[in-house]
C-alpha positions as CSV (number, residue, x, y, z in Angstrom):
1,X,-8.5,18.6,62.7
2,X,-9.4,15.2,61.4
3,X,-7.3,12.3,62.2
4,X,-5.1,12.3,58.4
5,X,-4.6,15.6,58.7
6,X,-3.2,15.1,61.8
7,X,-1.0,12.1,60.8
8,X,0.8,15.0,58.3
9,X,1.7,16.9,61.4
10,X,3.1,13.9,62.9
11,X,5.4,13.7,59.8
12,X,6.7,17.1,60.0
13,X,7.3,16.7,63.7
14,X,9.3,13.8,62.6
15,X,11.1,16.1,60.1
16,X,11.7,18.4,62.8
17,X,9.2,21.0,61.4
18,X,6.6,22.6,63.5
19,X,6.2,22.7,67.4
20,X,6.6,19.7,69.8
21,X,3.2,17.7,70.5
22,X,1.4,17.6,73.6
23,X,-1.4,15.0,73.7
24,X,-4.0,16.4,76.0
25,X,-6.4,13.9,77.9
26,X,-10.0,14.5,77.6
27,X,-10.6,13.5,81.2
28,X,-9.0,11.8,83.9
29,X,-8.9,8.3,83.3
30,X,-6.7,4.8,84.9
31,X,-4.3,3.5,82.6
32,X,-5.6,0.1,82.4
33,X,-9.7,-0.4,82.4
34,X,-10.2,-3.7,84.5
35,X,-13.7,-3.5,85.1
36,X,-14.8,-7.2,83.9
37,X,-11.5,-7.4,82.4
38,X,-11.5,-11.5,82.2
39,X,-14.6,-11.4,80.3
40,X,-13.4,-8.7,77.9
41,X,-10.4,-10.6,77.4
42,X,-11.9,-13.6,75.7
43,X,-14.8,-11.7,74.5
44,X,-12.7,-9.5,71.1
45,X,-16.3,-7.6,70.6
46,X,-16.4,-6.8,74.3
47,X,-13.0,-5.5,74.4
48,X,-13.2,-3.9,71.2
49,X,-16.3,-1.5,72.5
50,X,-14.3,-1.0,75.8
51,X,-11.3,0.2,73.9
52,X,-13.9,2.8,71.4
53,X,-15.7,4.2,74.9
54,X,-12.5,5.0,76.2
55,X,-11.5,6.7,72.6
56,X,-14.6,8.6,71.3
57,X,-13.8,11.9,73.6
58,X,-10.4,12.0,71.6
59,X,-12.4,12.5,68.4
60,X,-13.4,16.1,68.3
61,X,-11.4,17.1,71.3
62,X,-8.0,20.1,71.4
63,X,-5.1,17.7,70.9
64,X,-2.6,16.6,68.7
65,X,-3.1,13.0,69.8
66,X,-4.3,10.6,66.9
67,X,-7.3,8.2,68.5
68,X,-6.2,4.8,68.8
69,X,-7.5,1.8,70.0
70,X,-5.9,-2.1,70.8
71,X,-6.4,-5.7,72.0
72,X,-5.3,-5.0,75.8
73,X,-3.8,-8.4,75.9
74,X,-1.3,-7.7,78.4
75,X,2.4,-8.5,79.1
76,X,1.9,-11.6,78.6
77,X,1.2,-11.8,74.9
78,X,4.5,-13.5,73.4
79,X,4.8,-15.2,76.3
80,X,1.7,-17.2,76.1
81,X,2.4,-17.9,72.3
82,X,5.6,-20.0,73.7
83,X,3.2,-22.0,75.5
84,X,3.5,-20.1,79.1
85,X,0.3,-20.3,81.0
86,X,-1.0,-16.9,82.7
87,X,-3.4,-15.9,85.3
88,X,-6.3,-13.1,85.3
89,X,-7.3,-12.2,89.1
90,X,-10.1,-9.8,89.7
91,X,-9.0,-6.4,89.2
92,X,-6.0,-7.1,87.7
93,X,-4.1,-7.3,84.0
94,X,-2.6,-11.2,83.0
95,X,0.3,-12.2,84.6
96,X,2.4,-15.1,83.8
97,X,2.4,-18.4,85.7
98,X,5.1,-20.7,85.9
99,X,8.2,-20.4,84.1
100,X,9.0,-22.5,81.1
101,X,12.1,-25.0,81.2
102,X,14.6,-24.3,79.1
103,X,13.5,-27.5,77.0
104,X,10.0,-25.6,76.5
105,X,11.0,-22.7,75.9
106,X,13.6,-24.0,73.0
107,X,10.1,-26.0,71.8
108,X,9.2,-22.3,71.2
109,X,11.0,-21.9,68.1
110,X,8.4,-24.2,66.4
111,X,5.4,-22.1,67.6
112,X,3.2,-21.2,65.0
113,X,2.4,-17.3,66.3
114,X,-0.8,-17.4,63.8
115,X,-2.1,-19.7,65.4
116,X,-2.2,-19.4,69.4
117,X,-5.0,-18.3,71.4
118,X,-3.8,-15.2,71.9
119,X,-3.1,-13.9,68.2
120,X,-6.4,-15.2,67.0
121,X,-8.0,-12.8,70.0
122,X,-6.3,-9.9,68.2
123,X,-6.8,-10.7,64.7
124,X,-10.7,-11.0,65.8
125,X,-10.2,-7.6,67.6
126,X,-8.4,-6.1,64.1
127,X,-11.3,-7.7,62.2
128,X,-14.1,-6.4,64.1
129,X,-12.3,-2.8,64.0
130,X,-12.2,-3.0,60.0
131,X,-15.6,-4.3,59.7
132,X,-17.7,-2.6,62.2
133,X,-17.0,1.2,61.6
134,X,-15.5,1.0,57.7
135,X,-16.3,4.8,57.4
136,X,-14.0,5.9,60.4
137,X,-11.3,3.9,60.0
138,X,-9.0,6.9,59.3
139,X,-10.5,8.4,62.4
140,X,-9.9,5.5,65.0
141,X,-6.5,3.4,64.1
142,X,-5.8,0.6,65.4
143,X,-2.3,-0.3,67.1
144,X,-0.3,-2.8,68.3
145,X,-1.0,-5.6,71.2
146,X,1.6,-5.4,74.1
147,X,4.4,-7.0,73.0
148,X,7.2,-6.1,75.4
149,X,10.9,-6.0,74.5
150,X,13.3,-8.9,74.5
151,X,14.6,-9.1,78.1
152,X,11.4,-8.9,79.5
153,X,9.8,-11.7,77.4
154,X,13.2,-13.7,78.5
155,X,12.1,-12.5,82.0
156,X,8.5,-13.3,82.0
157,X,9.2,-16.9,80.6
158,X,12.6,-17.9,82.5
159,X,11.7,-16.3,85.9
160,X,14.1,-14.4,87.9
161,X,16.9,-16.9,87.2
162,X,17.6,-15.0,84.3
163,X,19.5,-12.3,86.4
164,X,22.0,-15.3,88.1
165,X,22.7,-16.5,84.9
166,X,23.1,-13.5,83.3
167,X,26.3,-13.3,85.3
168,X,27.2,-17.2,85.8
169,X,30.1,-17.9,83.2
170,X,29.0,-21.3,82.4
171,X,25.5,-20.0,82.0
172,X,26.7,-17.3,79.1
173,X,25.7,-19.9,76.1
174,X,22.3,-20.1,76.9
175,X,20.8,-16.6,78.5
176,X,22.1,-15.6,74.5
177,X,20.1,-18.3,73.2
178,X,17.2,-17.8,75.4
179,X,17.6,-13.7,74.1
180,X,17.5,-15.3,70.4
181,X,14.7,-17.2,71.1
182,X,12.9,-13.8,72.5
183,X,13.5,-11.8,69.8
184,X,12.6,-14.0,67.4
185,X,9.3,-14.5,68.9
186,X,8.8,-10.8,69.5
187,X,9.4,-10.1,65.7
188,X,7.3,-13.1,64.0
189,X,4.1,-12.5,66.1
190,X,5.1,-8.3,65.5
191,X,5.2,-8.8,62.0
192,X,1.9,-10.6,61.8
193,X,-0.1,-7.8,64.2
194,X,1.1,-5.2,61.3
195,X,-0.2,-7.1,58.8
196,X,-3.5,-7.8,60.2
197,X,-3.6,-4.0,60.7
198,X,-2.5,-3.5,57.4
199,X,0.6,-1.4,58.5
200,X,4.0,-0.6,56.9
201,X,7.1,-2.7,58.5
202,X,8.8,0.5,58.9
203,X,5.9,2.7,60.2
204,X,3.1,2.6,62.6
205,X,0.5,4.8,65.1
206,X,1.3,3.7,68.6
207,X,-1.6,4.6,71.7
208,X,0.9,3.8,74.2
209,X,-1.6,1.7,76.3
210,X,-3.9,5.3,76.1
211,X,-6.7,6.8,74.3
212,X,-4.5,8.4,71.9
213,X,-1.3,8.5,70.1
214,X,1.4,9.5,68.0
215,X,2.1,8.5,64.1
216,X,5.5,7.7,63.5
217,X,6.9,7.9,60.1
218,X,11.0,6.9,61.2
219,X,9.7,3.7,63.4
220,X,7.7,0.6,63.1
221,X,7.8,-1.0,66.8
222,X,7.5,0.0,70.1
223,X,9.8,-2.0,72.5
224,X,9.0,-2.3,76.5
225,X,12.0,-3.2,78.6
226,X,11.2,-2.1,82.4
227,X,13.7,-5.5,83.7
228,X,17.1,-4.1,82.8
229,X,16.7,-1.3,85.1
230,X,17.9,-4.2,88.1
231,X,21.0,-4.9,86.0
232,X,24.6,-3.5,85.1
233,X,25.2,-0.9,82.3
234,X,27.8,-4.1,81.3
235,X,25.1,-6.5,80.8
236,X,22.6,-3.7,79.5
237,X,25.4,-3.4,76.8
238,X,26.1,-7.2,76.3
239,X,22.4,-8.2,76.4
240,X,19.6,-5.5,76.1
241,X,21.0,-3.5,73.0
242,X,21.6,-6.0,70.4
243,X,18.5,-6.9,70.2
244,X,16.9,-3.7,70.1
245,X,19.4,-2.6,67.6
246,X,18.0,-5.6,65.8
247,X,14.8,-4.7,65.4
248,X,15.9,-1.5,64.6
249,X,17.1,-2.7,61.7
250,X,14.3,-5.0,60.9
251,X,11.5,-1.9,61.3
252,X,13.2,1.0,60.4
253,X,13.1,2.2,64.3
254,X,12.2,1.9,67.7
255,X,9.7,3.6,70.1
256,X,10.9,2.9,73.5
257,X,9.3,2.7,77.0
258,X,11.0,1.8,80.6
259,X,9.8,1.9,84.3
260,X,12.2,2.5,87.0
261,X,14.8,5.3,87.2
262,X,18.3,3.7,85.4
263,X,20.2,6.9,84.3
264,X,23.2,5.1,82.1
265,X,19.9,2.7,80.5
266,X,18.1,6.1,79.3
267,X,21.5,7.4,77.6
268,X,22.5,4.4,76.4
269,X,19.4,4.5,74.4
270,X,19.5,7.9,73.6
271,X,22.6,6.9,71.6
272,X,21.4,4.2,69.7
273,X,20.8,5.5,66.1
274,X,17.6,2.6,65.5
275,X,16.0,4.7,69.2
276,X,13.9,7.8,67.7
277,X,11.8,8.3,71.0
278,X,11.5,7.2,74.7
279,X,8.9,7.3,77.1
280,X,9.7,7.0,80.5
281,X,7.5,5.4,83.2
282,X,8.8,7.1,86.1
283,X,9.8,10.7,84.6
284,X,9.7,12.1,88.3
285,X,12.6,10.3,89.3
286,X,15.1,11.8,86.9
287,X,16.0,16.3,86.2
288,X,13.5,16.6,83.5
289,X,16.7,19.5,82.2
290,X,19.0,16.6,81.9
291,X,16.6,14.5,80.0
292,X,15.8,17.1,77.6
293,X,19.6,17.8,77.1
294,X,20.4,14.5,76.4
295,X,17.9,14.2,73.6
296,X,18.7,17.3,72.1
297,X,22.2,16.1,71.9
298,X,21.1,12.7,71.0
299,X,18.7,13.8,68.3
300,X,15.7,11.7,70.4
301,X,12.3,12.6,71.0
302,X,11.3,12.5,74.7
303,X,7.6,11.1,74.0
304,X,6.5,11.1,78.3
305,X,4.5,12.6,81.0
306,X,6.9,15.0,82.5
307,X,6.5,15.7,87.3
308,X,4.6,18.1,87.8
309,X,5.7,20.8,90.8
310,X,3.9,20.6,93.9
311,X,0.4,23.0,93.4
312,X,1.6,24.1,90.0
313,X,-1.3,24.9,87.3
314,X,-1.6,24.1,83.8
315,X,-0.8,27.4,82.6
316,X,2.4,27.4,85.0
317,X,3.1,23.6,84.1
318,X,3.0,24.4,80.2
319,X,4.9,27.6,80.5
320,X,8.0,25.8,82.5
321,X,8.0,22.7,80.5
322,X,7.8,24.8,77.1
323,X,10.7,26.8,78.4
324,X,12.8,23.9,78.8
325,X,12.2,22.6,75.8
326,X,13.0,26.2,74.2
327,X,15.9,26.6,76.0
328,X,17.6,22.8,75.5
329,X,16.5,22.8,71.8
330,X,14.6,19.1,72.6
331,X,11.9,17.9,70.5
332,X,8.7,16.5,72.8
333,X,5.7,14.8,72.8
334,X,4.1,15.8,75.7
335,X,1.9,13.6,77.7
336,X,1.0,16.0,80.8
337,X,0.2,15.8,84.2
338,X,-1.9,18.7,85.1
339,X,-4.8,19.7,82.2
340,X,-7.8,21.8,82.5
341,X,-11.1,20.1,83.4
342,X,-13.0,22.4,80.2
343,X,-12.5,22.4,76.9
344,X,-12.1,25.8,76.0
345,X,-8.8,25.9,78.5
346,X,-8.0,22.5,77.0
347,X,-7.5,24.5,73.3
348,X,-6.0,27.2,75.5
349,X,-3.4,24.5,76.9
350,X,-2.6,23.1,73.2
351,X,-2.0,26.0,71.7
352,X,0.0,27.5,74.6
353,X,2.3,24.6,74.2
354,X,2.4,25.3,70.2
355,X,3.4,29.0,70.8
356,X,6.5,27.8,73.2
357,X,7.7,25.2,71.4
358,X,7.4,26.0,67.3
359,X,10.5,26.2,65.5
């Protein structure tokens, strides 16, 4: 199935047509390649090959994934466009260095996003992507740079104090204009990322930090927020969802991701209209039932890897997942935990999880 053809399945997923999607890894692989990851950092060509090696298996391989590649910039990408210095040790991704003042990071709303170090890595990344394989570009798609979701830029650049004055009274004024200042930054350099990929505001294909991905015809961002899972469903209501419902509004929808088990956080998205999937980072900590419950009643697609039992197989895994989703009426993209090492019980996998799961 060729990577178009597989962006119109996408769409009638999206529409509710068809079975749920299971993305199927090609091998076992880490997350995060940080083999000489300084050098691919400042080197676009070096981390633009990186990024194909780790894609090519998805090209021909049983899946419904869509192969994607990206600038693996780290969580650090707005950040450092506010001026916020960063470190890269050995064998680990960037991680930000001291936290701005609140004098800096009000400087912030001047930035020119175009123009920092960091954008002109991924718009040389973008470029070398459009110009170095023309004849596959509908093949390989390129996606968005890490950009994180308001809180957690507000984390990253204020530091922990952000939690104290989250609940200080006399503190109120400014953790709203420091979450202004976030968002705004999150949706100029956003805006500019689609449009040196040449994407639709309200659309986009999103990798997820992997190999492959998902097109999504309903939503145009994906939003990271793994810092309001250490604060109160009163301040996730007061300071996490406005600005998500604001981007919502400026891309058409939201693809959400979280670490960290926060039950009233994952509902609380689940009902926000602009929220058309979630992944979670630690699905093992939550009743996979419940989850799938409260996106069927929600009308959200749970896009995650899903615990696996103890010694269970991929035929088993499949079977019980596809049940569930069967029996709760969810919609799913599947990212699973226990896959075949061949191909041919890799095809068997994908269209096991077609047969359980097809409307």
């Amino acid at each position: 199935m060729t990577t178009q053809e597989k962006i119109e399945m996408h769409k009638a997923f999206w529409r509710g047509e068809g079975p749920s999607l299971i993305l199927v890894p090609t091998r076992e692989m880490p997350l995060y390649d940080i083999d000489s990851y300084r050098e691919r950092f400042y080197d676009p060509q070096k981390m633009w090959e990186s990024e194909m090696a780790r894609t090519e298996g998805v090209l021909d391989w049983p899946t419904d994934g869509i192969p994607t590649v990206r600038p693996n910039l780290g969580v650090t990408f707005i950040g450092a466009m506010a001026g916020q210095s960063f470190e890269i040790r050995p064998g680990h991704m960037p991680w930000p260095g001291k936290p701005l003042t609140p004098d800096e990071i009000r400087a912030a709303r001047n930035a020119d996003v175009t123009q920092t170090e960091v954008m002109k890595l991924a718009a040389q990344f973008y470029r070398i992507h459009a110009e170095r394989i023309p004849a596959r570009q509908d093949q390989v798609i390129a996606y968005q740079a890490d950009n994180q979701g308001i809180f957690d830029i507000a984390h990253l650049m204020y530091g922990d104090e952000i939690f104290l004055d989250a609940v200080t009274e006399e503190k109120q004024a400014w953790v709203g204009e420091l979450l202004e200042i976030s968002c705004d930054l999150m949706i100029r350099a956003s805006v500019h990322v689609k449009k040196l990929i040449g994407e639709k505001m309200n659309t986009m294909a999103h990798g997820h930090a992997t190999p492959q991905g998902v097109y999504f015809s309903n939503a145009g961002l994906r939003i990271s927020e793994d810092s309001p899972t250490m604060i109160s469903p009163e301040l996730i209501d007061r300071l996490v969802i406005p600005p998500i419902e604001r981007c919502g509004e400026q891309f058409g929808g939201i693809f959400m991701h979280f670490c960290g088990k926060h039950e009233y956080f994952f509902e609380r998205l689940c009902r926000c209209k602009c929220v058309k999937a979630i992944d979670l980072g630690d699905p093992w900590s939550y009743d996979t039932r419940r989850l799938l419950e409260t996106c069927a009643e929600t009308g959200t697609v749970l896009y995650s890897r899903v615990g696996a039992d103890e010694q269970e197989t991929w035929s088993d895994y499949v079977t019980r997942l596809g049940k569930l989703v069967q029996e709760t009426a969810a919609r799913c993209v599947l990212r699973p935990l226990v896959f075949p090492d061949s191909r041919a019980d890799c095809e068997k996998m994908q269209q096991l999880w077609h047969e359980l799961t097809a409307k």
